[in-house]
C-alpha positions as CSV (number, residue, x, y, z in Angstrom):
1,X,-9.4,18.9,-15.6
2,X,-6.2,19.4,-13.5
3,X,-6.0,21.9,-10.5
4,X,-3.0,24.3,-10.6
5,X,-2.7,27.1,-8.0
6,X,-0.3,29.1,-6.6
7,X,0.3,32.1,-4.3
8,X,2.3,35.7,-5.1
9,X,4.0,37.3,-2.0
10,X,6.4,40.2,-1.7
11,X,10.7,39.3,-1.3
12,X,10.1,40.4,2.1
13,X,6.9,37.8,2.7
14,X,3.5,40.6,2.6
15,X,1.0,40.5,0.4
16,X,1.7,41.7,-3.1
17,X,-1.1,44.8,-4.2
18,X,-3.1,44.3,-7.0
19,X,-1.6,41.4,-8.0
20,X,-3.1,39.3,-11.2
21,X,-2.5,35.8,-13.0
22,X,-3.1,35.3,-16.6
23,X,-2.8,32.1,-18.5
24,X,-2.6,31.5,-22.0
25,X,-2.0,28.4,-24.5
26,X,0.5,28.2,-26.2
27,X,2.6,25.8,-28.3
28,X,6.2,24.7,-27.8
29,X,8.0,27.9,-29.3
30,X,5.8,30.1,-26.1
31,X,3.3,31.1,-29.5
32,X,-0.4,32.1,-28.2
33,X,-2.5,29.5,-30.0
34,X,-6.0,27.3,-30.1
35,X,-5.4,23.7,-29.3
36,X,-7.6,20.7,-30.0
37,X,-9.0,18.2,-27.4
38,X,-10.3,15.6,-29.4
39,X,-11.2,13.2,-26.3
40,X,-14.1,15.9,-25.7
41,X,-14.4,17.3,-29.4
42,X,-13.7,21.1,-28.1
43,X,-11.4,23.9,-28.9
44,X,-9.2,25.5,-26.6
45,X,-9.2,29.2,-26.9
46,X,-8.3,32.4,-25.4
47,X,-7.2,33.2,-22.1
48,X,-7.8,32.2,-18.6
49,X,-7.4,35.5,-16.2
50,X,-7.3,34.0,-13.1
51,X,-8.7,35.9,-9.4
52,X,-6.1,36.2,-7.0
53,X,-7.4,36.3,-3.3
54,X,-6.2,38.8,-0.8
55,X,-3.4,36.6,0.8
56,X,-2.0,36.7,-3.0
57,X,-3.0,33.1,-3.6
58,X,-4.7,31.9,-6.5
59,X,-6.2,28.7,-8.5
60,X,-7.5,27.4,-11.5
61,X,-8.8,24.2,-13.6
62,X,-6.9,23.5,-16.7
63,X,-7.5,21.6,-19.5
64,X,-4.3,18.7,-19.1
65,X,-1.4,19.2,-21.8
66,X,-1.4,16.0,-23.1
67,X,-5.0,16.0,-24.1
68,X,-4.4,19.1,-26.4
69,X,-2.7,19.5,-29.8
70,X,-2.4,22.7,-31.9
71,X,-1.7,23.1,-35.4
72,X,2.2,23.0,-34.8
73,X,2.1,20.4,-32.1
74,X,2.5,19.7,-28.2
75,X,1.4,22.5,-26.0
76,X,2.4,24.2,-22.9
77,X,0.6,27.1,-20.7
78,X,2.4,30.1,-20.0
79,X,1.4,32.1,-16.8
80,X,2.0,35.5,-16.6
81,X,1.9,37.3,-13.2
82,X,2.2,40.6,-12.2
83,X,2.5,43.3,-8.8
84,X,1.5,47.1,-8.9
85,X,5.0,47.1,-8.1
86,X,8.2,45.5,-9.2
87,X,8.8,42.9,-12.5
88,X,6.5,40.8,-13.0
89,X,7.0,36.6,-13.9
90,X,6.3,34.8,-17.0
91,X,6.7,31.3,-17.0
92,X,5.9,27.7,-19.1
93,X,3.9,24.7,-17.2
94,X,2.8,21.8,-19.0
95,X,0.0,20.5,-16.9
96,X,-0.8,16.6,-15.9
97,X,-3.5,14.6,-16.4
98,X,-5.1,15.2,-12.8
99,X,-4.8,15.9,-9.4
100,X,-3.8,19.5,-7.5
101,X,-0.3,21.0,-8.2
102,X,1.9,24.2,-7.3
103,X,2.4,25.8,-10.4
104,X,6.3,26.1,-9.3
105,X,6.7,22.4,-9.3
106,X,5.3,22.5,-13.0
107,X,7.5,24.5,-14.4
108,X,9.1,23.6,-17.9
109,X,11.6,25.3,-20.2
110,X,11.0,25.7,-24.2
111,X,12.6,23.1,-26.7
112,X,16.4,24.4,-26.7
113,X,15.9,26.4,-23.2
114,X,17.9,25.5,-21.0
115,X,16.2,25.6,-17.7
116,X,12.2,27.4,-17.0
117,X,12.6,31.1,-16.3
118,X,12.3,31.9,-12.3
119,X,9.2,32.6,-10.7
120,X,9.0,35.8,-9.1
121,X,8.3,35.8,-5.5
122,X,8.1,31.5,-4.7
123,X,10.4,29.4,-2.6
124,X,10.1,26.0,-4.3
125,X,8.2,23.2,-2.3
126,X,12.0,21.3,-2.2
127,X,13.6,24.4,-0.5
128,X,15.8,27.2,-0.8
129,X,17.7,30.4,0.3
130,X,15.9,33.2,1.5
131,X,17.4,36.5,1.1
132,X,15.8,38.6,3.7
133,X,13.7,37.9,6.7
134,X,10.9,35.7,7.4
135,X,7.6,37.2,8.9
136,X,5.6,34.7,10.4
137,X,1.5,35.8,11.0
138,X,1.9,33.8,14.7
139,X,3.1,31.3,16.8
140,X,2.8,27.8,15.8
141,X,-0.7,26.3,16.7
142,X,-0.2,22.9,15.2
143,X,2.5,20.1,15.4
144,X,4.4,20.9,12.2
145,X,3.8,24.7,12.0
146,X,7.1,26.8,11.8
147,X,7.9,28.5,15.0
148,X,9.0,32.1,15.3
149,X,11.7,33.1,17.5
150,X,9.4,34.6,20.0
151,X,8.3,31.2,20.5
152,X,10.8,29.7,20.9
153,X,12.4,31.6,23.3
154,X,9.1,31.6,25.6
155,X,10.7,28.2,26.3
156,X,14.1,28.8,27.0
157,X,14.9,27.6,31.0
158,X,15.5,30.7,32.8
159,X,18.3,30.2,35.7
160,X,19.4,31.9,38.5
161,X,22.0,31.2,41.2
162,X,24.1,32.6,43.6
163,X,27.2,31.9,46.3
164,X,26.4,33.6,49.6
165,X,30.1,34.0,51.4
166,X,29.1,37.1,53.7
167,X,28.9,35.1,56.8
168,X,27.7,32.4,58.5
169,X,24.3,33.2,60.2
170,X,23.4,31.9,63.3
171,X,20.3,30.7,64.2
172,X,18.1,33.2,66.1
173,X,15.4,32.9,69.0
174,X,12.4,32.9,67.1
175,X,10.2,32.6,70.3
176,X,8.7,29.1,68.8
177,X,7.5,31.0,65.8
178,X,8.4,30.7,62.3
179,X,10.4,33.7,60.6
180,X,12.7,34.7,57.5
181,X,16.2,34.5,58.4
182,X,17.1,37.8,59.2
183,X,19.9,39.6,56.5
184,X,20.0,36.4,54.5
185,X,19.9,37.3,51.0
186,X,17.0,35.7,48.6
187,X,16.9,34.2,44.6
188,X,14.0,35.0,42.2
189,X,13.8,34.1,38.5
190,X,11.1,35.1,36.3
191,X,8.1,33.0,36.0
192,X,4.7,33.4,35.8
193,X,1.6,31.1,36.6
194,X,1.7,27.3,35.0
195,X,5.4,26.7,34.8
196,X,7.9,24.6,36.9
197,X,10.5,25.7,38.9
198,X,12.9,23.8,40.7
199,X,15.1,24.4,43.4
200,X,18.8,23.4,44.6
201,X,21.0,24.1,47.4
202,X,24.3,23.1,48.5
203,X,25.2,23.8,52.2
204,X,26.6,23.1,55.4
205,X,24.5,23.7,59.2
206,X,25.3,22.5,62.6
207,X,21.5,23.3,64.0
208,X,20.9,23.0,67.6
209,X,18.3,20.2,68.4
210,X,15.6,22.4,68.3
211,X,16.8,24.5,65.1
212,X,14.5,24.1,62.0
213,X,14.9,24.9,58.8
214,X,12.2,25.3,55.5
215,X,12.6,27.1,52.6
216,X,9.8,29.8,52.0
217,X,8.2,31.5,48.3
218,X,8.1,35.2,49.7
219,X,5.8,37.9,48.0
220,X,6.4,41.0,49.1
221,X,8.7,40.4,51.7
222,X,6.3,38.3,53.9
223,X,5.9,34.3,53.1
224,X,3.0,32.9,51.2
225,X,3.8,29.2,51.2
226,X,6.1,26.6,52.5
227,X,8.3,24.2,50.4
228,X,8.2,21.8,53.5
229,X,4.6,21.0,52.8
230,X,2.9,23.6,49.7
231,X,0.9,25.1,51.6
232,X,0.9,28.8,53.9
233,X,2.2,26.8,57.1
234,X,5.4,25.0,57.1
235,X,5.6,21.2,58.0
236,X,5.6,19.8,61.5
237,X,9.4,20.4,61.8
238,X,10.5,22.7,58.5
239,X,11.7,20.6,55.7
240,X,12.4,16.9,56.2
241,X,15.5,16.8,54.6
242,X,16.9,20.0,56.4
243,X,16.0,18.5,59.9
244,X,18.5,19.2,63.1
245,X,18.8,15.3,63.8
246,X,21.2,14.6,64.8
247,X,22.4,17.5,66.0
248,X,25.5,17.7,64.4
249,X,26.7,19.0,61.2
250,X,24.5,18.2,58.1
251,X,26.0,18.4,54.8
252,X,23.2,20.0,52.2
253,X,22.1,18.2,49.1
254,X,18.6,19.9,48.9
255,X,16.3,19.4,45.5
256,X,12.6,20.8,45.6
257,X,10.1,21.7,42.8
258,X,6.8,22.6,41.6
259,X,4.1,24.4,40.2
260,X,4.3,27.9,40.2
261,X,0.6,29.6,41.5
262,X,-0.7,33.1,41.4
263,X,-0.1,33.6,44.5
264,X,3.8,33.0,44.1
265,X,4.4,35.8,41.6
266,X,6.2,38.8,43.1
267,X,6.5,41.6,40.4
268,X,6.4,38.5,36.9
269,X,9.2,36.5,39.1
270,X,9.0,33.6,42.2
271,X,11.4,34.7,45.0
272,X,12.5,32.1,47.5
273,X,13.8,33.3,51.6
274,X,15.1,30.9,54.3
275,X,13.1,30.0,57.1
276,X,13.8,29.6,60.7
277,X,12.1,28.2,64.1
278,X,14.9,28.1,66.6
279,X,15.5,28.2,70.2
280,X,18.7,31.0,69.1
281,X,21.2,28.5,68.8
282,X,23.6,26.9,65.4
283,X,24.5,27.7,62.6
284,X,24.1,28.0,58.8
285,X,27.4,28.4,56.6
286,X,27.7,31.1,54.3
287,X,31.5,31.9,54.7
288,X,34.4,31.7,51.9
289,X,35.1,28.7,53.7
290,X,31.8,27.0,53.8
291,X,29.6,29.1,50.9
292,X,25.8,28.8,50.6
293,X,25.1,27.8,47.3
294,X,21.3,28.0,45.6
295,X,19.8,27.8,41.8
296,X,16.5,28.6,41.3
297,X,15.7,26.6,37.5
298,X,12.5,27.5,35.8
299,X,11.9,25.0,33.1
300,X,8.9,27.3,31.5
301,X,6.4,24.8,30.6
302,X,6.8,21.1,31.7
303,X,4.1,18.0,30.0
């Protein structure tokens, strides 16, 4: 006996209501008759009516085509399907010796037919045109699954940048104490917990000796970590790279990133601040001259 199986779905992709498969033998002209199997010395009769599950899929063992004759020859099966709504399909399979097989991919036309009539409500396993939309039950959960759009776009980078030419800022007395710079404006990008971010920054300073620098993740206004070292409390000096030494003017070429925490989520987006220690003297560009540039990059979900 040969599997054949198939499954009946609405143009639009649901589940088609009180759907139901019937198969009958018949001989090469589509006539209902009995057939012969003479390998097993039985008689083919009737009609198989087949039970279609509630995802409108259905399967059923059939006697092979080859190993039946009727009085007027060769047979074929004809499936008849049907919806409580809409036409229904009739169709001609000729079924092989073994193995499990779509019924769409055994589809057969009648001596003098020119091609097998169209099942209702298949795309064929080699492809096709859909005329309306697709509605997928989920996101993909395995390798090979089709993705929905929703997805897909959960993985999109999310960027955000900014040129800050409304002044160069100069560096304050912060009393040997770390604080935001004061009227400098911040970046945030959307994130959320488990995803990498990555910052840039283009720049120009001319920090005093004892002007440092970091870059802070800000919640509320108020830092929670340092990019200098991770953690609540900046590095010895602020960040290594934006270090005073030598005093003199430091072109910026500044790259940082990691993994975004709990703790760095301000309203479903990380939001970045600079940071100063300073003894109130130098300067950080942010003219039309000299602009401040930043990008904050989150790259959603990095293996």
């Amino acid at each position: 006996m040969t599997t054949v199986h198939g499954a009946i779905i609405t143009p639009a992709g649901g589940r088609a209501e009180n759907a139901t498969v019937v198969v009958a033998l018949v001989d090469q002209a589509g006539r209902p008759v009995p057939g012969w199997n003479a390998a097993t010395d039985t008689e083919v009769l009737g009609v198989v009516v087949v039970p279609v599950d509630v995802d409108g899929s259905w399967s059923t063992m059939l006697t092979p085509n080859a190993s039946v004759t009727s009085a007027t020859g060769p047979t074929l099966y004809q499936v008849t399907e049907r919806a409580r709504t809409g036409p229904g399909a009739s169709y001609f399979i000729s079924v092989p010796d073994t193995g499990s097989h779509w019924a769409g991919d055994l589809q057969v036309p009648l001596p003098g037919q020119a091609a097998p009539e169209q099942l209702a409500g298949y795309l064929p396993l080699a492809g096709g045109t859909l005329t309306g939309p697709l509605l997928l039950a989920g996101d993909p959960a395995a390798a090979l699954q089709a993705a929905t759009r929703q997805y897909v776009d959960a993985l999109r980078p999310r960027a955000r940048s900014s040129y800050i030419t409304s002044g160069d800022r100069q560096y304050p007395d912060t009393s040997g104490v770390w604080q935001l710079l004061a009227d400098f404006p911040t970046l945030s990008v959307p994130a959320v917990v488990g995803e990498w971010v990555e910052l840039a920054i283009t720049g120009m300073t001319a920090p005093a000796a004892d002007s440092l620098t970091d870059i802070a993740i800000v919640v509320d206004g108020v830092p929670a970590r340092y990019l200098s070292s991770g953690e609540s409390t900046p590095a010895f000096e602020g960040e290594p790279s934006l270090h005073p030494f030598p005093g003199s003017f430091h072109g910026l070429g500044y790259s940082k990133g990691w993994t975004i925490t709990a703790s760095d989520l301000d309203d479903g987006a990380v939001t970045v601040a600079v940071a100063v220690k300073s003894g109130g003297a130098g300067t950080l560009y942010a003219s039309t001259l000299w602009p401040w540039y930043w990008r904050l990059l989150n790259l959603r979900t990095v293996s």
